[in-house]
N, C-alpha and C positions, 0 to 999 in steps of 0.2 A: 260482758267481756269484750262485744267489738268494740262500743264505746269506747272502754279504757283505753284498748291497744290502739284506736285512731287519737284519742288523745294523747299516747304515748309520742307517737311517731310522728305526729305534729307538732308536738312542746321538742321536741330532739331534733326536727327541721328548724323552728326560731329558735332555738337556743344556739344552733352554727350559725345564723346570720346575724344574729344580733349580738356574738362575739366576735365575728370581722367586722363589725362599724366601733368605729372609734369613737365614737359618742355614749357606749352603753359604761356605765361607772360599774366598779366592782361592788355597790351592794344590791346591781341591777343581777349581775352575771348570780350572784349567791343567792337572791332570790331565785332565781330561773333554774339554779344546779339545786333548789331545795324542792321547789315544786316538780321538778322531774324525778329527783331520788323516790319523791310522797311516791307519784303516779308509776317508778318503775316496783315500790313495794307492792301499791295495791295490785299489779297487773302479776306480779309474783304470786300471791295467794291465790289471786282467782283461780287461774290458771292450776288449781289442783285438779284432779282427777272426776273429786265429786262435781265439779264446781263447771268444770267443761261439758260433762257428759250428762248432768242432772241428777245422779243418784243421791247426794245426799240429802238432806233431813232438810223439814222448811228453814226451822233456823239457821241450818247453814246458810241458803240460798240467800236469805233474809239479810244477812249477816255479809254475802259477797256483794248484794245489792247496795248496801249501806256507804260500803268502803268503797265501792267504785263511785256513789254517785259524793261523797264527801271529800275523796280524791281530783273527782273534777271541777267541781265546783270551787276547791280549792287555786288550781291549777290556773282556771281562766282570765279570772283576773289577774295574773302575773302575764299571761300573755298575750291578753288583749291588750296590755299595757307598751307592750313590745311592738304590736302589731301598730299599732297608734304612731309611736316613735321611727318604726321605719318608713310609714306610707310617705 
């Protein structure tokens, strides 16, 4: 779950810098606003009850595991790609 929410909160820091430069094209910005909607779903579901606290069932946990690490994974090459372009 920290995971997620640091890649959350990091993809929402590049995605305000890389909409003030004038060089990012709009199917960069749609990328960037799709790969953060992914990561603010997955960080929504974790985020249940069972899922913070460990009570639920393995396949849940199994199941929180999956989506956070297919979330980020998704996530970083869109903003490694960002990261690239502003250095």
């Amino acid at each position: 779950m920290r995971d997620a929410s640091h890649t959350l909160h990091s993809s929402n820091k590049l995605f305000a810098l890389a909409s003030i430069d004038q060089t990012t094209t709009d199917d960069q910005i749609d990328l960037m606003l799709e790969a953060k909607a992914a990561m603010m779903d997955v960080v929504g579901v974790v985020q249940h009850h069972d899922g913070i606290t460990g009570t639920g069932k393995q396949h849940t946990a199994d199941d929180y595991v999956s989506r956070i690490f297919n979330g980020i994974e998704a996530a970083n090459p869109v903003y490694a790609d960002v990261i690239d372009k502003l250095a």
